[in-house]
Structure formats: structure tokens, C-alpha cells
N, C-alpha and C positions, 0 to 999 in steps of 0.2 A: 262333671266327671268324665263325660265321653270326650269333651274339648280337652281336658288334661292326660290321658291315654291317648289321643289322638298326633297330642303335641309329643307326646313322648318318644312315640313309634317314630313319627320327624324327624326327633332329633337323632333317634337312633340310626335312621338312613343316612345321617349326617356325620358318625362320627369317624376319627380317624383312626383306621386301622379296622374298623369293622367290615367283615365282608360282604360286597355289593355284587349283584346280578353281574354288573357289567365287565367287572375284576374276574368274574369266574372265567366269563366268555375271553378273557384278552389272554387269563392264565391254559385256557383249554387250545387257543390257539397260537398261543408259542409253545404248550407241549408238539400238538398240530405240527408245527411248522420246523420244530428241531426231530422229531419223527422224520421228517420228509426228507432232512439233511440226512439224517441216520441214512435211509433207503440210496439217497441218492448217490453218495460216497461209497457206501459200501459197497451195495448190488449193482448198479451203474456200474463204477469206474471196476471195480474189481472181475466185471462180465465184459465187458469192452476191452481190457486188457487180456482176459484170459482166451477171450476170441480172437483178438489178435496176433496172441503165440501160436493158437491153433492152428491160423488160417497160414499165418506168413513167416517161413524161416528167412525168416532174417541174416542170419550166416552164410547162406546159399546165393546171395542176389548179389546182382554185378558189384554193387559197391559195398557189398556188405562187412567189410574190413575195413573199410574208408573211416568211422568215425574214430574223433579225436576227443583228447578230453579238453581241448580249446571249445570242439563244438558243443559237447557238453556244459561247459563252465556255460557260453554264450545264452546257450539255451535256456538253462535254468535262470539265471541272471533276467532271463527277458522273462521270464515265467511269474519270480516271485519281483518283479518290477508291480505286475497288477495282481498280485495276492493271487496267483493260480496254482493248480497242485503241481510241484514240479514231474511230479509220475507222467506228466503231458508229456518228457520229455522222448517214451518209446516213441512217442507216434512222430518226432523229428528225427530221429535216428533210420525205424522203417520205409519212411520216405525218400530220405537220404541214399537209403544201401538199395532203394529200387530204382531211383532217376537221377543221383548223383548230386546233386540238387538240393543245398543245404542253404536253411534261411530258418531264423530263429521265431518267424511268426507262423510257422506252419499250426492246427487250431488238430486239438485232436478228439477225435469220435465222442468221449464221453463229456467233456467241457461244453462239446457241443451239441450231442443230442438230452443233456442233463440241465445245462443254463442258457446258452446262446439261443438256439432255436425256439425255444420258449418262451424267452424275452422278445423276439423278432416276430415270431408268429403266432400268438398266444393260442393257447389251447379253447380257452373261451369265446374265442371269433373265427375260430375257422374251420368249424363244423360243420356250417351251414354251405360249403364250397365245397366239403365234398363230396356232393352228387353230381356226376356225369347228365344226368336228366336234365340238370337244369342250367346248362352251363350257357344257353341261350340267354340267361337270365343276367351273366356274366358280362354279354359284349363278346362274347366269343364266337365270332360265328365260322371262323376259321378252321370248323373240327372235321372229320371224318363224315362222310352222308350217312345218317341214322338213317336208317329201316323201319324201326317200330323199336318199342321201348316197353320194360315192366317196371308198373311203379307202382309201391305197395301189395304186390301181386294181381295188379293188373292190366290185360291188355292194352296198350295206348300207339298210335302214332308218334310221328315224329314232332308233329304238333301239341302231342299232348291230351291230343281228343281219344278216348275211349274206341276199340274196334274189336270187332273178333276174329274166329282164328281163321275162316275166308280170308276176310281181309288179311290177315298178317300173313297168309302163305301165297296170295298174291302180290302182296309188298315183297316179297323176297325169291318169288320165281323167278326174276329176268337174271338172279346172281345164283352161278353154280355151286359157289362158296361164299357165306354171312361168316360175321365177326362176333361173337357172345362174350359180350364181359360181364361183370358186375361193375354199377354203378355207384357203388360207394368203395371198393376196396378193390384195387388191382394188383397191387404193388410188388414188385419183382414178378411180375407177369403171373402172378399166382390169379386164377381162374377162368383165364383166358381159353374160350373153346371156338374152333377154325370147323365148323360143320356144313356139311351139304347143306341147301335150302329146303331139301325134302325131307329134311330129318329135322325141320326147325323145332316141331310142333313136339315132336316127342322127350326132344332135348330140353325145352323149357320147362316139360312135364317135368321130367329126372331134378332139375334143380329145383324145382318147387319143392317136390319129397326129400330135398336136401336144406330146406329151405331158404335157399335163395329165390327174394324177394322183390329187388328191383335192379334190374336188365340194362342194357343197352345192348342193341341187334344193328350191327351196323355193316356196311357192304367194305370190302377190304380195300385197302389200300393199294394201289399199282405207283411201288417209286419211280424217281429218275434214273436214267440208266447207270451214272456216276456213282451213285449209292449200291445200287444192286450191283455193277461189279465188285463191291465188297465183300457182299453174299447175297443173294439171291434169294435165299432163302427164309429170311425176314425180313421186317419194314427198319433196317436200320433208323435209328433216329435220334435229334440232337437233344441234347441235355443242357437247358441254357437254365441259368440261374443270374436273377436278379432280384437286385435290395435295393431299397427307399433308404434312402440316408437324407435326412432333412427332405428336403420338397421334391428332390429328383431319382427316380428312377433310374439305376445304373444295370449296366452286364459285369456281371462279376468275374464269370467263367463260364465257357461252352467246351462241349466233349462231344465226342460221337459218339454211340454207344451201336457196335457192329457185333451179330451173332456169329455163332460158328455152322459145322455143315449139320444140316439137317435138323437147326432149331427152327422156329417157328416163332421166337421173339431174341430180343436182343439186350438185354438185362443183364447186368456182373453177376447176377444169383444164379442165371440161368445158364453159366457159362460163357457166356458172352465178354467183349472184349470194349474197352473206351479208349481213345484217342484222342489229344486235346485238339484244338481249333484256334488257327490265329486271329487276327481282326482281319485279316482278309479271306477268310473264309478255304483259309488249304493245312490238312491236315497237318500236324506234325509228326516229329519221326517216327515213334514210338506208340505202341497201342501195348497195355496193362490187363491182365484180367484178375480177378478179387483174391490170388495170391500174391500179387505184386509183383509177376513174373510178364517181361515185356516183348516184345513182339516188332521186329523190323518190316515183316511182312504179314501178311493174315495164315498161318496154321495150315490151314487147308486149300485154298486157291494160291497163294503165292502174292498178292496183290499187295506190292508196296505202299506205305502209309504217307510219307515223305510229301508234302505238294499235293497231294491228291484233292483234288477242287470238291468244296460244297456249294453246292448250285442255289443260288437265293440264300446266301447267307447273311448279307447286310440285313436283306429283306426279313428274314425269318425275325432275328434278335429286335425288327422295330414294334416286330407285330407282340412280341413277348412281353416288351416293355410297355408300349400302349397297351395291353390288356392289365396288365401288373397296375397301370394309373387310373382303374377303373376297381381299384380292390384297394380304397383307401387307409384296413381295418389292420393290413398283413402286410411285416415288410420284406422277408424273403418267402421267395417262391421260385420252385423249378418245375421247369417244361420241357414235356419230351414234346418235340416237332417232327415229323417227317416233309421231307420234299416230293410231292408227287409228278408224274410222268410229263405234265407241263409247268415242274418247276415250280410250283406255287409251294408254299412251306404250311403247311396241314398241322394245327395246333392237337394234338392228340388229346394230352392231359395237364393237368395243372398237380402239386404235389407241395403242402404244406404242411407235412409232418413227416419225420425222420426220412427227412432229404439226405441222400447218400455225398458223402463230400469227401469220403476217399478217395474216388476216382476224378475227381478235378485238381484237387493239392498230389495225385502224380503226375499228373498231364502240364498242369498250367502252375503251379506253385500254390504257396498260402491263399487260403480260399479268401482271404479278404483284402490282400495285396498291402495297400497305400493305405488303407483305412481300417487294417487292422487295430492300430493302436486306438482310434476314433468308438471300435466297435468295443473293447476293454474297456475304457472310462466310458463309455453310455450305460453300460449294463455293468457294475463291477461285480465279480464275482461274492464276493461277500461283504459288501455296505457295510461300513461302520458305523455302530446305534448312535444318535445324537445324545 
């Protein structure tokens, strides 16, 4: 009796059309996964677009009556070539009426921070990168000289070894002004504090009861003079981005990213202004700020952009790319570098999530140039079920 209930329940697991465990789980994750579509289409594209009428009139910008419905046609045509939303096509239009500068692979904000960057950088691998603390761990040794460090909330050196607050207000006397950021999240210079060294001890109190948790204290940067005539007033710094395409390491695009008077970083959030960078290392004509509004000279100093030399520029992009071939998991990644006072190129941060790529597709064109088309067919936007 129990062998013939036994066999029966068998066969029951066996038949067709009856529902199995495994059926649930495949049916619960294409609900899953057309959910994700839902969010990504609507709240994505429809928040990225609606940010970008915000941000940038469009009608107001030098070439902003230049488009044609030839470029349109071309546009879309390249668009719905790999099945992408042709709605991509403002962000060819925006770019156009700001650098004149029409090209039908230009990639826009939400295609990219929705499927490209995701497929490139997965969200699953590149977690564990971003802590500043550990970027020793990286091959990185090219950063900024740490001070002392908080991890987990607590004291450490620059080694890592445990110290307390003697020690750490000796580690930071010989400097009149420390660097405090957060070691997992900087981005658009959001938590960045420029504090006396005698005030270190109280300042780290403050963001504990805020609770921030792990630190990086580090002594400030002194650029090269070339940069600082830009402004003076912050660590100008370059924005190089490179991707792994099969087994090599490339430079996709570098920019200079230069504040204004009286900031204290140099970020398009923070009003700050970006400039592209040729392959020999001299500015181009024009510098952008996150209106799309452009710049023959800097705003406040007058300092023409034109040729203007970056000092260790070969050098900086080699160091970016050999650090990038020490990160086999991630294939784009950008880096803010600075050039310090002897010229050496000072790897500040590394940046593998919502990489900003508006400010390089106005400077330098389509963010992925020659291998735009390579980057469509590797990742297509929506796979056809077999």
C-alpha cells in the first residue's frame, strides 16, 4: 500500500501540466523581471528625460535651431537598427544645439544608466570597490597620502592598524588643513569636509552622531601650477574613463573637470565646469557646465581653454588603464586623477556606478566612438526569447 501511494505521488510530480516547485519559481521570476521592465521604462526614462528639460533649454543654446528632420530621420533609423527606444533621440538633438556636433551614436543618460552601465559594470561585482580604505588592495597606490582612516567606526591608520585619538591628532598636526570624506560614497563631491587639523577630533565626533561610519582623512592635494591657473581654488581633476572590450583595456574619453570661484571641488553638480582633452594632453576649445551652456574662457579668471596643456597626461591615462587591468570583474570604470605640484598624476577615485557621460559626449562626441555599434550587439537591448 505505501509502495503504491508512493508511486502515485511520482507520478504525480511527473505529470504534464501539473504545477511544480520549479514552474513557480521561473513563473515568479518573469513576473520579477517584467516588474523591473515596468520600473525601468517608465521611472528611468520618463525621470531622465523630464531632468533634462529641466536642466537644459534646449532652444536657447548655440545650435539650438540647427536640427533637421534629416538628423532626426538618421537618428532614429540608428536607434531602432538595435531595437532601442527612439525617445533616445533628445539626448542627440541636446547635444547637437550645445557643440554643434551631430553624430547618430551619441548613447543617452537613460539607455545608459538603465542597461549599458549595468551590463558593463554589474551591480553584483562592484560593491566590494567601493571603499576608499581599501583601495591598497586594488594596486592602487597612486592615491592621495592618507592620514588615518575610520572603518567601521573605528580608529585606524593608514596601514590599517588600529590607533587612538593621540595618535590621530599627531598624524595630522604637521597639516594645517586634512581632507575628510566618506569612504564609500563621495559622489558629486557630496561629503567632502576641508577642516583644520585641530578640529579633526570633534569633526569626526559630529559625523559619527550622523552616523557616518567609515572615513578617509587624508592631507590635501597641492596641484601643478597649469591646473591651478584654471582655478585655484580647487583640485581640478581629470575624468578618464575606460572599458575592457575583449582582452584590452581602452581610453574612451577624458575631460577636465575645473570649478568655479570659490568652490572647493570641481564636479558639474557642484557647478563646476568640464573640458574635453585631446590625446595629446591640451585642452579643447570649449568647457560645458550641466546646463549645456559653454565656455570659451573660465567665467571668473578669463583663462582661455584652447591648447591649454595637461601636465602628465599620457602618463596619467597609463596609470588608469593599468589599474583598470587589475579589476578583471568591471569593464567600465572612471577616474577622477589629479596632477600634483611635481607633476606626478594622483589617482583620487575610481567610480563604477552612474558614471556621469554627459559631460564627455559634449566634449569629445559618442561616449563609445568606433565601438559603439560592438557595444549594441554585445548587450542588446532587448534579446529575443529563443
Amino acid at each position: 500500500m505505501l509502495r503504491t501511494i508512493t508511486a502515485t505521488k511520482a507520478s504525480a510530480r511527473t505529470t504534464p501540466g501539473s504545477v511544480q516547485p520549479n514552474r513557480l519559481i521561473s513563473s515568479y521570476e518573469r513576473l520579477q523581471y517584467r516588474f523591473n521592465e515596468y520600473l525601468r521604462h517608465r521611472v528611468i526614462w520618463r525621470g531622465y528625460r523630464k531632468l533634462l528639460l529641466a536642466m537644459v533649454d534646449i532652444g536657447s543654446l548655440p545650435f539650438g535651431g540647427g536640427w533637421t528632420e534629416a538628423m532626426q530621420s538618421d537618428a532614429t533609423t540608428h536607434l531602432e537598427r538595435f531595437n532601442l527606444p527612439t525617445s533616445s533621440v533628445l539626448w542627440h538633438r541636446a547635444f547637437h544645439a550645445a557643440n554643434g556636433l551631430y553624430d547618430s551614436r551619441y548613447i543617452s543618460e537613460p539607455l545608459f544608466f538603465s542597461h549599458i552601465e549595468p551590463s558593463l559594470s554589474q551591480r553584483s561585482r562592484i560593491g566590494k570597490y567601493f571603499d576608499k580604505n581599501f583601495y591598497g588592495r586594488l594596486q592602487i597606490t597612486d592615491e592621495p597620502l592618507v592620514l588615518a582612516r575610520v572603518v567601521g567606526g573605528r580608529l585606524a591608520g593608514a596601514d590599517l592598524k588600529l590607533i587612538d585619538v593621540s595618535r590621530l591628532c599627531a598624524l595630522v598636526k604637521p597639516w594645517p588643513e586634512v581632507v575628510v570624506k566618506p569612504a564609500l560614497d563621495s559622489g558629486g563631491g557630496n561629503g567632502i569636509h576641508f577642516i583644520e587639523s585641530g578640529n579633526i577630533v570633534a569633526m569626526l565626533a559630529q559625523l559619527k552622531r550622523n552616523g557616518v561610519s567609515d572615513l578617509v582623512i587624508q592631507a590635501p592635494i597641492c596641484q601643478c601650477t597649469e591646473l591651478a591657473e584654471l582655478n585655484n581654488n580647487s583640485v581640478n581633476t581629470l575624468r578618464v574613463l575606460t572599458l575592457r572590450f575583449g582582452k584590452n583595456v581602452v581610453n574612451l574619453s577624458t575631460v577636465l573637470r575645473i570649478g568655479r570661484a570659490g568652490a572647493r571641488v570641481d564636479n558639474l553638480a557642484s557647478g563646476g565646469l568640464s573640458v574635453g582633452v585631446t590625446s595629446e594632453g591640451k585642452l579643447k576649445a570649449h568647457a560645458y557646465d550641466h546646463h549645456f551652456v559653454r565656455y570659451e574662457r573660465h567665467p571668473e579668471n578669463g583663462t582661455v581653454f584652447l591648447n591649454h596643456v595637461v601636465p602628465s597626461y599620457t602618463e596619467a591615462v597609463t596609470r588608469c588603464i593599468d589599474a583598470h587591468t587589475s579589476i578583471p570583474d568591471v569593464d567600465l570604470i572612471s577616474w577622477d586623477v589629479a596632477v600634483n605640484a611635481d607633476r606626478v598624476p594622483v589617482i583620487i577615485e575610481l567610480n563604477m556606478n552612474l558614471q556621469g557621460i554627459g559631460l564627455h559626449q559634449l566634449s569629445n562626441g559618442p561616449l563609445f566612438g568606433k565601438l559603439t555599434d560592438g557595444v549594441h550587439e554585445r548587450f542588446p537591448y532587448r534579446p529575443k526569447r529563443s
